[in-house]
C-alpha positions as CSV (number, residue, x, y, z in Angstrom):
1,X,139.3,58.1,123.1
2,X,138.6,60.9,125.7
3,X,135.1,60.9,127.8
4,X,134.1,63.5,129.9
5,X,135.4,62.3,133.2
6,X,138.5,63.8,132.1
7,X,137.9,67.2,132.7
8,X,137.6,67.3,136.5
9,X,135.3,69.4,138.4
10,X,138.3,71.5,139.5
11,X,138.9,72.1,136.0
12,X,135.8,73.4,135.6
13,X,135.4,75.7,139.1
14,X,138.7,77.5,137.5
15,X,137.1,77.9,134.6
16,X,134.3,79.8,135.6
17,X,135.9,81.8,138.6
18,X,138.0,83.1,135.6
19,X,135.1,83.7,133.5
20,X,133.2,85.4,136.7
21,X,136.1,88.1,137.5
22,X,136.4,88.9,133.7
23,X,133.0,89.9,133.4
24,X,132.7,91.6,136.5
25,X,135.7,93.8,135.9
26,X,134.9,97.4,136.0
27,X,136.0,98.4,133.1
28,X,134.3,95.6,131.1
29,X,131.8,97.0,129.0
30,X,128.8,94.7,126.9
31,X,128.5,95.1,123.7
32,X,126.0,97.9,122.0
33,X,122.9,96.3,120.2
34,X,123.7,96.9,116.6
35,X,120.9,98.5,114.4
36,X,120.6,98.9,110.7
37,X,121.8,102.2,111.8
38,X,124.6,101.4,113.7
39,X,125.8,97.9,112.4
40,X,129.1,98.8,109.8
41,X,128.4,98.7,106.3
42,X,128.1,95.6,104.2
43,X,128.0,93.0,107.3
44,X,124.5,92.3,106.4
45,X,124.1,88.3,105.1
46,X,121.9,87.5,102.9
47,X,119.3,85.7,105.3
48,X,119.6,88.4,107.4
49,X,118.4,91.1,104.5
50,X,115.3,88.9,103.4
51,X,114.3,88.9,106.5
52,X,113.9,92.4,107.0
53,X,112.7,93.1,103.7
54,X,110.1,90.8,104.0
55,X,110.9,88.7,101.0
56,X,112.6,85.3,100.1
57,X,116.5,84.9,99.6
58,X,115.9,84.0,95.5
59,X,114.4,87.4,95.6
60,X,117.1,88.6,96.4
61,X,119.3,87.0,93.8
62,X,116.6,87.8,90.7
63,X,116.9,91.1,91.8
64,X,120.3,91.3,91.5
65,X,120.1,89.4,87.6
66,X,117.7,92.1,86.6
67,X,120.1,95.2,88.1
68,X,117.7,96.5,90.7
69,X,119.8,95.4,93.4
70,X,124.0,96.2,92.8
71,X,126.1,93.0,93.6
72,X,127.1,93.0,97.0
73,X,130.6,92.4,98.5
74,X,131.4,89.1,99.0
75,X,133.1,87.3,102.6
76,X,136.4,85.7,102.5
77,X,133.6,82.4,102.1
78,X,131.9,84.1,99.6
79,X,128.7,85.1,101.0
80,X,127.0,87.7,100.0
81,X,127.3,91.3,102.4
82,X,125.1,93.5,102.2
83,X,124.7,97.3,103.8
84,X,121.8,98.4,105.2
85,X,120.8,100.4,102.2
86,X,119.7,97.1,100.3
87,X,116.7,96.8,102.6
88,X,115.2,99.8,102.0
89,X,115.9,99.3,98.5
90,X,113.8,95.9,98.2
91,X,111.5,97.9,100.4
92,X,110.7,100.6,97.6
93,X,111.0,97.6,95.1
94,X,108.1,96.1,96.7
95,X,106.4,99.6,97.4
96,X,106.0,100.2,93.5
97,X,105.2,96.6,92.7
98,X,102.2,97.4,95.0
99,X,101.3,100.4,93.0
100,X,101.4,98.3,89.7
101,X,104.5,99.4,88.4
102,X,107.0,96.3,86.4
103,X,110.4,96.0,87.8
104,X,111.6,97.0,84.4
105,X,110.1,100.9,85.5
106,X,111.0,100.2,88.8
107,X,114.7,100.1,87.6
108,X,114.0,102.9,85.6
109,X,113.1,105.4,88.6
110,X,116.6,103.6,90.7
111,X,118.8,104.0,87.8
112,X,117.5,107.5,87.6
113,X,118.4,107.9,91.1
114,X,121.3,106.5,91.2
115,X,122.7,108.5,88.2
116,X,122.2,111.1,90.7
117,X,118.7,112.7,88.8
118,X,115.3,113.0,90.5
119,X,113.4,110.3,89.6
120,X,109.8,112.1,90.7
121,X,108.4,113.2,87.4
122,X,109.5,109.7,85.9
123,X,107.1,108.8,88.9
124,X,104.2,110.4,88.4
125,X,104.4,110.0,84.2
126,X,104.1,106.5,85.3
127,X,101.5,106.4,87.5
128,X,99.5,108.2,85.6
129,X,99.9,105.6,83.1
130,X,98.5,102.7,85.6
131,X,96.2,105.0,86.4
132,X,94.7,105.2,82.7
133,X,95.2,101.5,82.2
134,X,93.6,100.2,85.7
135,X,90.6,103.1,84.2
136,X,90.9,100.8,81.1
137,X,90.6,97.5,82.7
138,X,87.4,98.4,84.7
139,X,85.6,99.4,82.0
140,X,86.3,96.3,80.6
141,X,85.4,94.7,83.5
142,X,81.9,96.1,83.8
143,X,81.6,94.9,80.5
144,X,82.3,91.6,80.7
145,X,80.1,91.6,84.1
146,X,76.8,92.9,82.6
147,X,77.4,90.6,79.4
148,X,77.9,87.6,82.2
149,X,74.8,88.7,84.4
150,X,72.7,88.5,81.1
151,X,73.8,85.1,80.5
152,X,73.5,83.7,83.5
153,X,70.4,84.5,84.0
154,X,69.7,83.3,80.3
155,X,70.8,79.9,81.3
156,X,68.1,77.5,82.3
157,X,67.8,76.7,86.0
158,X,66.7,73.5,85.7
159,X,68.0,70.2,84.9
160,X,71.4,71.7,84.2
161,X,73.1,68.8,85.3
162,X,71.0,66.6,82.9
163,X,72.1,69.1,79.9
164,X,73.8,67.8,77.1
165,X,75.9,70.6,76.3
166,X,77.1,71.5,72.6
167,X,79.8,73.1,71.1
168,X,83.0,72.5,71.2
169,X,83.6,72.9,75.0
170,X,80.8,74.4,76.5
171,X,78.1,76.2,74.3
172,X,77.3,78.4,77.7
173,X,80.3,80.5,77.6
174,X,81.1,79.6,73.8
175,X,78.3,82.0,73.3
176,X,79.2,84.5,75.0
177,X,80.0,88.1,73.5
């Protein structure tokens, strides 16, 4: 069994005189910091592209089941590659999640897109749909807060805890409208 007392400290000066000349050779040149710009396509891991998207790694894997994300190239080990593009991809994904939309229309406007059409008045038909629907919603809301204000202050202030309540639950929101 080899310990480290084998390697002597000669060994090691070498070593690192050889190290120090390569890197201060004059031609020696470091290496550029690779951006999402610059970096080649499809070098991106998986990690690496949840990372920037600002979402978790299962993420990205349900986003590839449901199509919005193509199936990237796989490594000679089988990992996933990905080009730069698929960040700004999930990016939008999560973009139109914000403004309501499903992923089911959120495929919609990239299959659009990527069939090469212009996916704006697909869009706009569809946020004006949310539009209508979040209209809807508060309306209903309103509602449901004046017929809770009424109740509330219906209910008796006292003894409340000491209340035997009937119905089958609670009578206090059982009655309600």
């Amino acid at each position: 069994m080899a310990n480290n007392d084998d390697v002597s400290d000669v060994d090691l000066d070498h070593c690192w005189c050889s190290f120090e000349r390569a890197a201060n050779r004059r031609d020696y040149k470091a290496a550029k910091k690779m951006t999402l710009r610059t970096r080649p396509l499809n070098t991106l891991k998986v990690g690496q592209v949840a990372a920037e998207a600002g979402v978790g790694v299962q993420t990205l894997h349900y986003y590839e089941r449901l199509g919005l994300l193509p199936n990237p190239n796989r490594s000679e080990t089988n990992y996933r590659l990905y080009s730069p593009e698929a960040i700004r991809r999930v990016r939008f994904i999560k973009k139109a999640q914000a403004l309501g939309m499903t992923l089911e229309e959120t495929k919609q406007i990239l299959d659009l897109k990527d069939h090469g059409r212009e996916p704006c008045l697909k869009v706009a038909e569809l946020g004006e749909k949310h539009l209508q629907e979040i209209d809807a919603r508060l309306a209903q809301l309103r509602a449901y807060r004046r017929a809770l204000a009424q109740a509330v202050g219906a209910w008796p202030k006292k003894n409340l805890s000491a209340r035997k309540c009937a119905g089958e639950f609670c009578d206090l929101i059982e009655q309600l409208p």
